[in-house]
C-alpha positions as CSV (number, residue, x, y, z in Angstrom):
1,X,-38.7,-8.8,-25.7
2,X,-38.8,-10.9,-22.6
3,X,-38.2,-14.0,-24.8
4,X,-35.1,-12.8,-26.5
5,X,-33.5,-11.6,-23.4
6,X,-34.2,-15.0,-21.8
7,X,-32.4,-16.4,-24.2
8,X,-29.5,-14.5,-24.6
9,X,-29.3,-15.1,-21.3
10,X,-29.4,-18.3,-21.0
11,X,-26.9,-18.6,-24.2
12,X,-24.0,-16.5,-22.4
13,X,-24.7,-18.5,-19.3
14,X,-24.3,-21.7,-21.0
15,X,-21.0,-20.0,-22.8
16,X,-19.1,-19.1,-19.6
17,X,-19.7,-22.7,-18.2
18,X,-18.3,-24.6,-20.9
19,X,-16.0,-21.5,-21.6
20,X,-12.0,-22.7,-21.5
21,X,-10.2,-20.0,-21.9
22,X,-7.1,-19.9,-19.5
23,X,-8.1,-16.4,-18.3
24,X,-5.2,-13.6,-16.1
25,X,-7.3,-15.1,-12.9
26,X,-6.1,-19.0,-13.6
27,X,-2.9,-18.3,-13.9
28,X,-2.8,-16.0,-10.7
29,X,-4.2,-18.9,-8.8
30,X,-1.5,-21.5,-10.7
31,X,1.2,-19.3,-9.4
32,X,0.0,-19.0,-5.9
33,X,-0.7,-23.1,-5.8
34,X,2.8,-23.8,-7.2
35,X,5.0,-21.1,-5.3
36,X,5.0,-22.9,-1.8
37,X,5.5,-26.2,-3.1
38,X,8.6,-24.7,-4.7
39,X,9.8,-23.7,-1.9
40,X,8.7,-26.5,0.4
41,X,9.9,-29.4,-1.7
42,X,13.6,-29.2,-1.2
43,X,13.3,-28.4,2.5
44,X,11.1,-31.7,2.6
45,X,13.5,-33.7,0.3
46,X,16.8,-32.1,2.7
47,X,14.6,-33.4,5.8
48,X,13.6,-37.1,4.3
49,X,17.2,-37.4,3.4
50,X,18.7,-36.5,6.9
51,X,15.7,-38.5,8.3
52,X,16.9,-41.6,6.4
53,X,20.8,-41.1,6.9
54,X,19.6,-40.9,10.8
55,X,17.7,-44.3,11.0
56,X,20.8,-45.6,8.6
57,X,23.1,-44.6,11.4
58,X,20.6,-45.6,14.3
59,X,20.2,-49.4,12.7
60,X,23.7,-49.8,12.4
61,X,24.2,-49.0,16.2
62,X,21.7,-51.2,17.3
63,X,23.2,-54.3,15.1
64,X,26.3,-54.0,16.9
């Protein structure tokens, strides 16, 4: 008995490692990942872009 439940445990340990299901928890953790960089990436794109228009407006200053 002690053979056969080594075994089958080994066997469903070896299946949830190589397992690649896209289980509930993966997508949870997707969503949570991807949720601040949607709203992060047009505040950093509105920043870079009033950053540049800045240093624009600054070089043109100091070249007259």
């Amino acid at each position: 008995m002690k053979k056969w439940w080594r075994k089958k445990k080994a066997k469903r340990i070896t299946n949830k490692k190589h397992s690649d299901h896209y289980t509930f928890i993966d997508f949870l953790f997707d969503v949570l990942f991807y949720i601040p960089e949607l709203i992060l990436f047009p505040l950093r794109m509105i920043w870079w872009l009033i950053r540049g228009f800045g240093r624009l407006v600054g070089n043109l200053f100091d070249a007259i």
